[in-house]
N, C-alpha and C positions, 0 to 999 in steps of 0.2 A: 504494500500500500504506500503511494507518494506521502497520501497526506497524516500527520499526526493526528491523533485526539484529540486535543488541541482546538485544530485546523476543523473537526468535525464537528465539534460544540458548537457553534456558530454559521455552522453550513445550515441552508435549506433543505426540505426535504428533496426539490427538485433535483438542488445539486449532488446530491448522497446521491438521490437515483443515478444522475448520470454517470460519477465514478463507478457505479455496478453496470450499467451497462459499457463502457468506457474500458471495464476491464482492471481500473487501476486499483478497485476495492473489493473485498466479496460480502455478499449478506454476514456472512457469519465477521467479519472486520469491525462492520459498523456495529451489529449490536451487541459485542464484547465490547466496543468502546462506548456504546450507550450504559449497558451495567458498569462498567466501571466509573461512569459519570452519575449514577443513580446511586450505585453504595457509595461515592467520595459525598455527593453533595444532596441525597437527599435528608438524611440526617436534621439536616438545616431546617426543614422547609413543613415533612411529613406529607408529601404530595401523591407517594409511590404507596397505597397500604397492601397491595399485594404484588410478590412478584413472582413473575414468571418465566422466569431465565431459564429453568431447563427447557421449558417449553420453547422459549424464543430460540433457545441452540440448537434442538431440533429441527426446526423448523428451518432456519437459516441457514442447515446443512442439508436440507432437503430438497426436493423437488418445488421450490418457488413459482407460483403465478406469475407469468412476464405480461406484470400490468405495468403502469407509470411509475410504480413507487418501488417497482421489485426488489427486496432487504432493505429498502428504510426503517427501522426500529419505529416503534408507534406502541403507543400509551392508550386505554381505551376509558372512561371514565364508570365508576361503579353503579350507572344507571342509565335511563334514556334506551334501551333497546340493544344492550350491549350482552345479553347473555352467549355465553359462549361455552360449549360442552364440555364437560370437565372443571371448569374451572371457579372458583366462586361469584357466587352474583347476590349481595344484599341491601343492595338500593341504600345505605346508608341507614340500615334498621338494625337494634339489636336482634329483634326475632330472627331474620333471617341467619344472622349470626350466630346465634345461639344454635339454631338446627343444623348449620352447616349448609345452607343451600347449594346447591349444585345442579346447571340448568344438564339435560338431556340433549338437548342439539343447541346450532349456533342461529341467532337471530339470523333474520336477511341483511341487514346492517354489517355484521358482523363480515357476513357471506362475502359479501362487499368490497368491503376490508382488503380481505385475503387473499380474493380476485385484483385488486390491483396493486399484489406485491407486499404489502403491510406485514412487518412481522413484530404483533403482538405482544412485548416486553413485561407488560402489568398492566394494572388496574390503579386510576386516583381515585383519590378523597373527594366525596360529595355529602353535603348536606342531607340530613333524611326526606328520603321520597322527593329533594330538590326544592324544599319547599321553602329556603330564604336563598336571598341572597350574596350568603357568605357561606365559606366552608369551615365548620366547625359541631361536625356532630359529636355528639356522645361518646358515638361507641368510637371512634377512632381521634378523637382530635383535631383540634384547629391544625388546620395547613398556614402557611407563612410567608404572605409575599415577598420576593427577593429582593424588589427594590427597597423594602423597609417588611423587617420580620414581625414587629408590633401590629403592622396593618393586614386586613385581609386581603386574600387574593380575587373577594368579590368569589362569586358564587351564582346557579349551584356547581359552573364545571371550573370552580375555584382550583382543585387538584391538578386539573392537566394544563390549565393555563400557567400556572405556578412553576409545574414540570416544565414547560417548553421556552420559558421567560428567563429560565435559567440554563438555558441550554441542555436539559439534559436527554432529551425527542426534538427532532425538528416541529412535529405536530402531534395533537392528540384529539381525538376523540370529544365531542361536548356537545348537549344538550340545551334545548332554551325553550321555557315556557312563560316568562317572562320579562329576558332578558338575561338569560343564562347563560349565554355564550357571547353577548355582546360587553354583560357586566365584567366577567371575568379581564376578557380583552381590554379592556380600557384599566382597570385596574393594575393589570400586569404588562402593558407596553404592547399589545399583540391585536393583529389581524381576527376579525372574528363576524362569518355573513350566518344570519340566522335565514334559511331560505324562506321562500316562500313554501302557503300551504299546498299539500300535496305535491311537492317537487321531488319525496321519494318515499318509496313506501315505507311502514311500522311492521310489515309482517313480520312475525308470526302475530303479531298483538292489532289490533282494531284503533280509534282513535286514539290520540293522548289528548287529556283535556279538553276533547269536542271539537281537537284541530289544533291547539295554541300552540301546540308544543311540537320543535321541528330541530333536527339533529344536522350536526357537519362537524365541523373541528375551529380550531384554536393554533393559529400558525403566526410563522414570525414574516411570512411574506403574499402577498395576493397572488401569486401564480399559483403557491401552495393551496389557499384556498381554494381556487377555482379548478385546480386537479385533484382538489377531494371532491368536490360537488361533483364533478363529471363522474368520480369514479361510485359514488351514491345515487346519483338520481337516477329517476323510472322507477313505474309502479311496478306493482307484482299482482297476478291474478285473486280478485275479490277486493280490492282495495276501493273503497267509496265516492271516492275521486282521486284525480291528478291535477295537479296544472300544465298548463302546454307545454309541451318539448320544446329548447331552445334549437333556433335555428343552425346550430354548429354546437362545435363542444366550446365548455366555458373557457378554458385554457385558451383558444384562440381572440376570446374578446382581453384580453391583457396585450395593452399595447394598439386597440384597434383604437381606434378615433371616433368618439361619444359626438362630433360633430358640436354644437353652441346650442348647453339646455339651458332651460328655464329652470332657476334655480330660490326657492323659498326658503325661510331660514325663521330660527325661532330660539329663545336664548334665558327667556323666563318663562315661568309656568303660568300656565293661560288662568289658572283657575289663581292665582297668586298667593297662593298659602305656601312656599314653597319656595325658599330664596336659594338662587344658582352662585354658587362658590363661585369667586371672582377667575379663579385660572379656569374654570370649569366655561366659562362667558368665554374669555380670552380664545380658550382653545377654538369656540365655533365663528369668531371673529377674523383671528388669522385664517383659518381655511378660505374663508369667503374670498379674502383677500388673496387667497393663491387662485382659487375659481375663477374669480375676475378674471385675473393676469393669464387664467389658461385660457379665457375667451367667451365663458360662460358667463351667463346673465344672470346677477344677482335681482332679486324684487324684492321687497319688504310685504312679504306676504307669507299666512300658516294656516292650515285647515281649521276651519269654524271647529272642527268637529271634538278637537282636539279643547277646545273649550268647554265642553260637556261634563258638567260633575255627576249626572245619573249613572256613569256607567260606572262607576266605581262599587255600588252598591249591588249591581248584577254581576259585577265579575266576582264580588265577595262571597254570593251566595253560591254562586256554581265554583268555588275554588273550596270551599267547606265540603261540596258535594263528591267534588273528586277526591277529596283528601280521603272522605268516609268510604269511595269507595277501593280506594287504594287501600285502606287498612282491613277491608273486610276480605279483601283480594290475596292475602298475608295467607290467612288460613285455609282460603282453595288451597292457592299454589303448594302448601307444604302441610298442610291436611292436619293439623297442631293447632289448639287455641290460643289465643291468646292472651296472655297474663297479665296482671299490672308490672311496666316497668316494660314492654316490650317495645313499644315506643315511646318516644319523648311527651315531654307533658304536654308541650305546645300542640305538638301532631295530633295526641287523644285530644285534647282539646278541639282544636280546631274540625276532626271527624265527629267529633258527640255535635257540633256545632250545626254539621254538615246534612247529620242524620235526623235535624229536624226542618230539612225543607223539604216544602212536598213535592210530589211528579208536576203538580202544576205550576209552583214557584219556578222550579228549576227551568224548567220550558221556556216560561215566558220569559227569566234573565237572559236565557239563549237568545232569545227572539228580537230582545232589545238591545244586547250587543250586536245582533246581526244589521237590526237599525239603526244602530248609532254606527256600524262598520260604513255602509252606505254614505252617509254625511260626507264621513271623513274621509273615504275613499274619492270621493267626487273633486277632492282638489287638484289629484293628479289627472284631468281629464286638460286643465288647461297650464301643467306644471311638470317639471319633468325630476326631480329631484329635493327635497326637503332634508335640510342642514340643520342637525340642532345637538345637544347635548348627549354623549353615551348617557351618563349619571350628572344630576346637579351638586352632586359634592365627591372628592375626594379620596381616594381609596379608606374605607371604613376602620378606625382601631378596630382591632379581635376583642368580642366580649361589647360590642356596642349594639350586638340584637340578644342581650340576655336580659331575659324578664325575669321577676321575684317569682318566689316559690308559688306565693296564693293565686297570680295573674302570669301565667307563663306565657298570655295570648299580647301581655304589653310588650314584650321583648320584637315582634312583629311588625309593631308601630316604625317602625325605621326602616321595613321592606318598603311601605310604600312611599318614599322620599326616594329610594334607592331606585325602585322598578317605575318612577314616574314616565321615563320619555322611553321607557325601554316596551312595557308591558299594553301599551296601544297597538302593537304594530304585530303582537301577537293574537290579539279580536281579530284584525283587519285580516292578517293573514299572508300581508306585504313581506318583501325582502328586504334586509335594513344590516346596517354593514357598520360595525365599529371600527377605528381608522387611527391608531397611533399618533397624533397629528401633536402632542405639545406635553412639556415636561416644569412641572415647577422650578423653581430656584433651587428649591432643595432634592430635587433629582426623582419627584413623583410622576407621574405618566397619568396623563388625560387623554381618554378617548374621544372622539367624535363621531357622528353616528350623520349618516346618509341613510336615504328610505325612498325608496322608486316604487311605482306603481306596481300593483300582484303581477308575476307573473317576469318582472324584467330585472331579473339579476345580474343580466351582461351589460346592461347601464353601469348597472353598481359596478361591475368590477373593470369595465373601463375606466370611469371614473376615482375610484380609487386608485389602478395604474397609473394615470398619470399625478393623485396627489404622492404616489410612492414614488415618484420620480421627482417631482419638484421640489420633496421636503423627506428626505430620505431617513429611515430610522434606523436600518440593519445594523448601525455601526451603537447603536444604545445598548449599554450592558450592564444591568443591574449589579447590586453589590454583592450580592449571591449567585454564584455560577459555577459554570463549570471550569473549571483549569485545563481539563487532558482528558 
């Protein structure tokens, strides 16, 4: 191998691939130099909670899929669709933990994966059932973000963002149901497109969330992103919907020319209970100002819809509903009751919460986020891009979502301040792209977050190409990393 460990911590997933096809590396090179980047440095962080190095050696010495990524090392996070045969899968639950869960075959996700080359190293730290946005469950512990270990790494795919920000996977694996793969990414300095609905299927599993919730990865560059999406999307036979096939594969819109959009922008919160941290402004200001300059038309314009305080109280009641039925879903899968103590207090919480809406409450919430989608959809009919904040504050201290013993449901109170500009765009069902674009004085990372109309992610990721080119991040490297 030319290059050192070193030389790999810091490479893209693209680039690893190409040493493997290139010849100068082989699968089994890179993820001996990914473990050894995982026991030096995850110690630091608790990003890694299962590993799977025999597996990955295997696999790496074996007959590999010659997809795009063939022996890139890859991280897959411990929920969102990741079950994989053999090997652990417990959504961030003690139940599961406690039995030992072990899924019987590998999700389509999963399948996915495999097919284009992926070799599967572990499992990160998520949040239980992914239900805040920070990573710091129970049963395993807060994970640690590298730019500063006191803060979170944002959540729920808090883990793999964590893992990749510090070089130790080019990319991983992450989930978002409201803002789970955006929040992480801004948090941690990283690339992160939540796609749109139905852009790949959930099988073996039916909806998540009624739709909100949509899977890709957590990478340090947009080619990377856009060569997981390719290698993800499409449905699979019974699936409820899709959205439309892109017209080529994503990877070729990096570098194509988005041509002069029409670009809207938004910087406070519409509803104004909700003040945006000054760097957190700053960061959707300089963008604008590189948009200009790339030739895009800035307007002083934001979706009415986005104005709307009803829908807070609808997505309240069907997020209780899911919760409850995710907890009742514990006992199919692994056919065991459930005890006190088996999940968090917040989670029982929030499912006893859940368990007293009725079939018709629950309907009509649907029905009015699906109304209030509409509204706010209708802006991109004469706009082509919307600029505004990943989060309105700052990556989160650890321990700033724990509630008191008698009200575990207050500790919550800080998701939604966290998932405000993030968890819209999961009703809507849009593609929406957090974007490394700006760093405090004292060396924190603010995201920025782009949102195109359903269905047009090759916008987003032209558009983000050329902001990765104008204002380049590759060269940012946290205080926790890898060395070799």
């Amino acid at each position: 191998m030319t290059g050192t460990p070193a030389d790999l911590a810091r490479l893209d997933a693209t680039a690893q691939a190409d040493l493997v096809r290139s010849g100068q590396a082989s699968p089994t090179e890179l993820v001996e130099a990914a473990i050894a980047r995982i026991e030096a440095v995850d110690p630091q962080l608790n990003a890694v909670i299962h590993r799977q190095f025999d597996a990955a050696r295997t696999a790496a010495a074996g007959e590999l899929a010659d997809g795009p990524f063939r022996g890139v090392p890859f991280l897959v996070k411990d929920l969102d669709n990741s079950q994989e045969a053999g090997q652990p899968y417990y959504a961030g639950t003690r139940y599961l933990q406690k039995h030992g869960y072990t899924p019987a075959a590998d999700s389509e996700l999963i399948r996915r994966y495999k097919a284009a080359g992926l070799v599967i190293t572990g499992r990160t730290n998520c949040p239980e059932f992914g239900l805040q946005p920070t990573t710091e469950p129970a049963t395993r512990g807060a994970t640690h973000n590298p730019w500063d270990p006191t803060r979170s790494p944002g959540g729920s795919s808090g883990g793999s963002a964590a893992a990749v920000a510090a070089g130790l996977v080019p990319m991983a694996h992450a989930g978002d149901g409201g803002g789970s793969i955006r929040i992480p990414a801004s948090a941690c300095g990283l690339v992160g497109l939540k796609p749109s609905r139905g852009r790949h299927t959930n099988a073996p599993e039916n909806e998540a969330w009624a739709g909100l919730v949509a899977r890709n990865v957590v990478s340090r560059s947009v080619r990377d992103t856009a060569g997981a999406l390719d290698a993800i999307r499409g449905p699979a036979p019974g699936d409820p919907y899709q959205a439309p096939p892109p017209a080529r594969p994503y990877v070729e819109e990096v570098g194509a020319d988005p041509g002069a959009l029409r670009v809207g922008w938004l910087v406070d919160d519409p509803g104004g209970e909700v003040p945006t941290e000054a760097a957190c402004a700053a960061a959707v200001q300089s963008t604008l100002g590189l948009l200009e300059g790339l030739g895009h038309r800035i307007e002083d314009s934001t979706p009415d819809g986005l104005k709307s305080e009803e829908v807070v109280g609808h997505f309240t009641a069907c997020f209780g509903a899911w919760t409850a039925q995710e907890v009742v879903g514990l006992e199919t899968l692994v056919g065991e009751p459930l005890v006190d103590g088996d999940v968090e207090p917040a989670t029982a919480m929030l499912a006893e919460l859940g368990q007293s809406v009725t079939a018709v409450q629950y309907l009509d919430a649907l029905d009015q986020l699906q109304t209030w989608t509409r509204k706010l959809a209708a802006w991109w009919e004469d706009h082509d891009v919307l600029v505004l904040p990943t989060m309105p504050v700052l990556p989160t201290p650890l321990g700033a979502f724990d509630g008191p013993a008698d009200n575990p449901l207050a500790g919550m109170a800080m998701s939604t301040v966290v998932v405000l500009y993030t968890a819209p765009f999961n009703i809507s069902g849009q593609p929406a792209i957090s974007l490394p674009m700006h760093w405090t004085e004292d060396g924190l990372p603010v995201g920025v977050q782009l949102v195109a109309a359903y269905g047009r992610e090759d916008q987003l990721l032209q558009v983000a190409a050329q902001l990765e080119q104008a204002a380049p991040w590759a060269d940012r490297i946290p205080p926790i990393t890898a060395t070799r």
